[in-house]
VEXZAMI-213078 format. One record per residue (C-alpha): residue in three letters; y, x, z. Coordinates in steps of 0.1 Angstrom, whole numbers, padded with zeros to 4 digits, always signed. Layout:
// VEXZAMI-213078
ALAYXZ...
***
This chain:
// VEXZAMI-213078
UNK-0240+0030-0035UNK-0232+0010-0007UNK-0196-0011-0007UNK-0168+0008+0007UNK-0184+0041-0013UNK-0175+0018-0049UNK-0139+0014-0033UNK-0134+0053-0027UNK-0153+0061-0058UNK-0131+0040-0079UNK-0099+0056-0064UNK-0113+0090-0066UNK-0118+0091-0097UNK-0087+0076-0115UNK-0074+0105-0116UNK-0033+0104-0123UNK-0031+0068-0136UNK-0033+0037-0109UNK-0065+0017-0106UNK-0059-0016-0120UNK-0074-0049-0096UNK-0066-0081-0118UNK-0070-0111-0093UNK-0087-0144-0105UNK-0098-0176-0085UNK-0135-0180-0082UNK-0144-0210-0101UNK-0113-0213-0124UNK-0115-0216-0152UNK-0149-0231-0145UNK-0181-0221-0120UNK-0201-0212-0152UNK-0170-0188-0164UNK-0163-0169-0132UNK-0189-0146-0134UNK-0185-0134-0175UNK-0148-0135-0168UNK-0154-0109-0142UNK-0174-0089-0169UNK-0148-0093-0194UNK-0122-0076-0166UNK-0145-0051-0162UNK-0151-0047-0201UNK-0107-0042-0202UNK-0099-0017-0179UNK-0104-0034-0147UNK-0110-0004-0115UNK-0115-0039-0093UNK-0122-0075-0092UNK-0103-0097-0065UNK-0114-0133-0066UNK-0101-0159-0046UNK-0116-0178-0024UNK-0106-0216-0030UNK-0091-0233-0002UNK-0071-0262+0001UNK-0040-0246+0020UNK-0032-0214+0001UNK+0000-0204+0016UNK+0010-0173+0004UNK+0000-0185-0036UNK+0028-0196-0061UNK+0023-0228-0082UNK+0004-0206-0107UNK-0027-0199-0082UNK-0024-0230-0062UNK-0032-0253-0099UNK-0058-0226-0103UNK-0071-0231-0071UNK-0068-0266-0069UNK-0090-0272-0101UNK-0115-0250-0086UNK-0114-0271-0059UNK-0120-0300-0079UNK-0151-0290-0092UNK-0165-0280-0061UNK-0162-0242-0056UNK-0160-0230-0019UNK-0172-0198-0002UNK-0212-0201-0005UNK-0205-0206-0041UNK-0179-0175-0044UNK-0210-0151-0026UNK-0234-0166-0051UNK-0209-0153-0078UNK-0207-0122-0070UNK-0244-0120-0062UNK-0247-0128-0103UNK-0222-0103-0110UNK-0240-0075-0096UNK-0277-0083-0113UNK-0256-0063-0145UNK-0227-0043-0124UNK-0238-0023-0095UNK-0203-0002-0098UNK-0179-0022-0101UNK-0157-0033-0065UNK-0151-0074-0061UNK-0126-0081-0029UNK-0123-0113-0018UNK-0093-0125-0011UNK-0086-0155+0010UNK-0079-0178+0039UNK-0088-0176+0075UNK-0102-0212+0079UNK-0135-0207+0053UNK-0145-0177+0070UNK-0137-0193+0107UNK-0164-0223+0097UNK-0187-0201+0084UNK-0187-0176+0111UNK-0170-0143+0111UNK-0202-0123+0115UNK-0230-0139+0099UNK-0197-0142+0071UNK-0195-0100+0070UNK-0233-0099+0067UNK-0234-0125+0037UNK-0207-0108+0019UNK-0223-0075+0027UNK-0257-0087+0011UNK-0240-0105-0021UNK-0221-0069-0032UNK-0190-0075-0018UNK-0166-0046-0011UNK-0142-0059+0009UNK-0119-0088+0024UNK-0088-0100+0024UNK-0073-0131+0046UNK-0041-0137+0041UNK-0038-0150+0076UNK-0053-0130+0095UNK-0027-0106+0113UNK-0042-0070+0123UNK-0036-0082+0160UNK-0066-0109+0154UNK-0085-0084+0130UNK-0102-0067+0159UNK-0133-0081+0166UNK-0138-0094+0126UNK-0126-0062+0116UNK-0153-0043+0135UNK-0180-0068+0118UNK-0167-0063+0084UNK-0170-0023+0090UNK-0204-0028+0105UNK-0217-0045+0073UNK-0198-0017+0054UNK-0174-0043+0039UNK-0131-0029+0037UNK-0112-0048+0057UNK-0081-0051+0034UNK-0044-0061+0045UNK-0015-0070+0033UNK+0023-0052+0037UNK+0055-0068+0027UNK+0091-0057+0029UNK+0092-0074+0059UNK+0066-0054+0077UNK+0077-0035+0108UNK+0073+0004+0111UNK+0050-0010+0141UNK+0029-0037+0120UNK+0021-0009+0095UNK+0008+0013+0122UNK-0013-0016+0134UNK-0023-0021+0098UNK-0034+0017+0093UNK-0054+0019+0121UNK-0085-0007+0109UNK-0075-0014+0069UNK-0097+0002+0051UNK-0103+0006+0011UNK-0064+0000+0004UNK-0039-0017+0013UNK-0020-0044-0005UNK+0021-0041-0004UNK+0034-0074-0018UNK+0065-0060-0034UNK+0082-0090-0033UNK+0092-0114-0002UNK+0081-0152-0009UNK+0045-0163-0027UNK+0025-0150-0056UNK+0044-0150-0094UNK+0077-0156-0076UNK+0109-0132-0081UNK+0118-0100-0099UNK+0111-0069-0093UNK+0131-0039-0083UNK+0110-0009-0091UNK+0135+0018-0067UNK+0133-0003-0035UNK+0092-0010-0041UNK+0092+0030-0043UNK+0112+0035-0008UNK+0093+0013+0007UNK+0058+0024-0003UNK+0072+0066+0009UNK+0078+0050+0041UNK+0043+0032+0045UNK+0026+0068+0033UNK+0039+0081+0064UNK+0013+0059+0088UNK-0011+0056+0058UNK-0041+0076+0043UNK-0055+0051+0023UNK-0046+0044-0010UNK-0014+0016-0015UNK-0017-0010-0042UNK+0014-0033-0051UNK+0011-0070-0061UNK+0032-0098-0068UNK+0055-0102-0094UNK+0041-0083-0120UNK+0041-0098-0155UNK+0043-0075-0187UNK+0030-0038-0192UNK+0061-0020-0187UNK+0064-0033-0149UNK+0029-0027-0142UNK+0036+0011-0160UNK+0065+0018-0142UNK+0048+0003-0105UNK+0017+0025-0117UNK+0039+0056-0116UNK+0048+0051-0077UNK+0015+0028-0065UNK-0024+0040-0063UNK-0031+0003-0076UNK-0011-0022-0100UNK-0028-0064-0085UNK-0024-0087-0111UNK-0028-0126-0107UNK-0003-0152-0115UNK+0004-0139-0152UNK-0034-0139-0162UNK-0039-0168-0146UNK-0010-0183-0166UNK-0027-0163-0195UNK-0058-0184-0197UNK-0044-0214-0186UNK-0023-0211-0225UNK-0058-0205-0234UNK-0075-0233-0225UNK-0046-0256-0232UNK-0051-0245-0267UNK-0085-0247-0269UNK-0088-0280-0257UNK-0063-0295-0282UNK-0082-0280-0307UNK-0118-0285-0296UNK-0128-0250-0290UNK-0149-0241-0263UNK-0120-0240-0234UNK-0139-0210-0208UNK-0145-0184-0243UNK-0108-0188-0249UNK-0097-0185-0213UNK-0121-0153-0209UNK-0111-0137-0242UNK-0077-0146-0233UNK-0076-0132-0198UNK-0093-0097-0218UNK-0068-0090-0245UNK-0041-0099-0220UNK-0055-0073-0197UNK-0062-0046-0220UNK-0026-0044-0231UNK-0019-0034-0194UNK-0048-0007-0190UNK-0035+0008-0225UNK+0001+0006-0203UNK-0011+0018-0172UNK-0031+0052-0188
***
């Protein structure tokens, strides 16, 4: 199964109820934890994996991602490591589809093609960059496809009736609406605007829709479920294990078990939610 086929599979199959994609930075809350956290997603309901990509500038992240990213940082975690990663996840999970989600810059010093063809060799499904506009997707967008890697995008509320054409032209996968204008774990939701908006993008679109952003107990991911093909989780699980490992710590318990069983339990609340 090559990666964009794990992608359709996963939204194929889920039948009436939205794919759940909890997003988790690569290397928080250690390297050695990444890859069982993943498992443990997988093990609670997750459809997809998005891990983050570390990097220094994370613009479009909220205080809760940027800690997370900045401790990842910290011990060393940048893209060769992320590939690695995911290259261990898929020795025991050849279903299961990882997006990475990121930053321009990494990619840009590692070189967009021989990037696509690394990603494409360590199981990855697709790719995100924040800050990469669909104008300056072209060329990268055509080497992403050619390694059979998604190129993924992101919508706001802000988006233009032309963006989203742009966008649905070369996204591939899904795409991502953030349902809320500012950075990740920021705002509250309103459920009947998120719903307008997401009719209007179906129009251009024929790929399935996720919403992120803002999403922090089962009943908004239910009732986002009930108008989105995806529910993208971050800033609250992040937060989750973060409780975790604070705990832990002051207790002397081993601080990445707590974080991944943790980030589980948390999740597994919002599958039972979501189905």
């Amino acid at each position: 199964m090559n990666q964009q086929d794990r992608l359709a599979t996963v939204f194929a199959n889920k039948g009436k109820r939205a794919a759940l994609i909890p997003y988790v930075t690569a290397g928080d809350p250690s390297p050695q934890a990444t890859v069982p956290l993943m498992h443990a997603l997988v093990e609670a309901g997750a459809d997809v994996i998005e891990l983050g990509v570390p990097f220094s500038d994370p613009m479009a992240d909220g205080p809760v991602v940027q800690r997370a990213t900045q401790r990842a940082i910290e011990k060393g975690v940048g893209l060769v490591h992320v590939l690695h990663m995911v290259q261990e996840f898929r020795r025991t999970n050849a279903v299961t589809p990882v997006v990475l989600m990121g930053y321009a810059n990494p990619i840009e010093r590692f070189g967009q093609e021989v990037f696509a063809q690394k990603a494409a060799e360590a199981g990855v499904d697709g790719v995100l960059v924040v800050d990469y506009p669909p104008e300056e997707m072209i060329d990268f967008a055509r080497y992403l496809e050619s390694a059979a890697v998604a190129p993924i995008f992101l919508l706001a509320p802000t988006s233009t009736e032309d963006r989203v054409k742009k966008v649905a032209k070369i996204a591939r996968g899904y795409v991502y609406y953030v349902s809320l204008k500012g950075v990740t774990g920021s705002g509250n939701l309103d459920i009947t605007d998120v719903e307008q908006r997401l009719a209007a993008i179906r129009q251009h679109l024929d790929i399935p829709l996720g919403v992120g952003f803002g999403i922090r107990d089962a009943e908004s991911a239910r009732r986002l479920g009930q108008v989105s093909d995806a529910v993208i989780i971050g800033s609250k699980l992040i937060e989750t294990m973060e409780e975790a490992v604070a705990g832990a710590s002051a207790s002397g318990q081993d601080v990445d078990m707590a974080a991944v069983q943790a980030a589980k339990a948390w999740l597994g609340g919002i599958r039972q939610a979501l189905n």
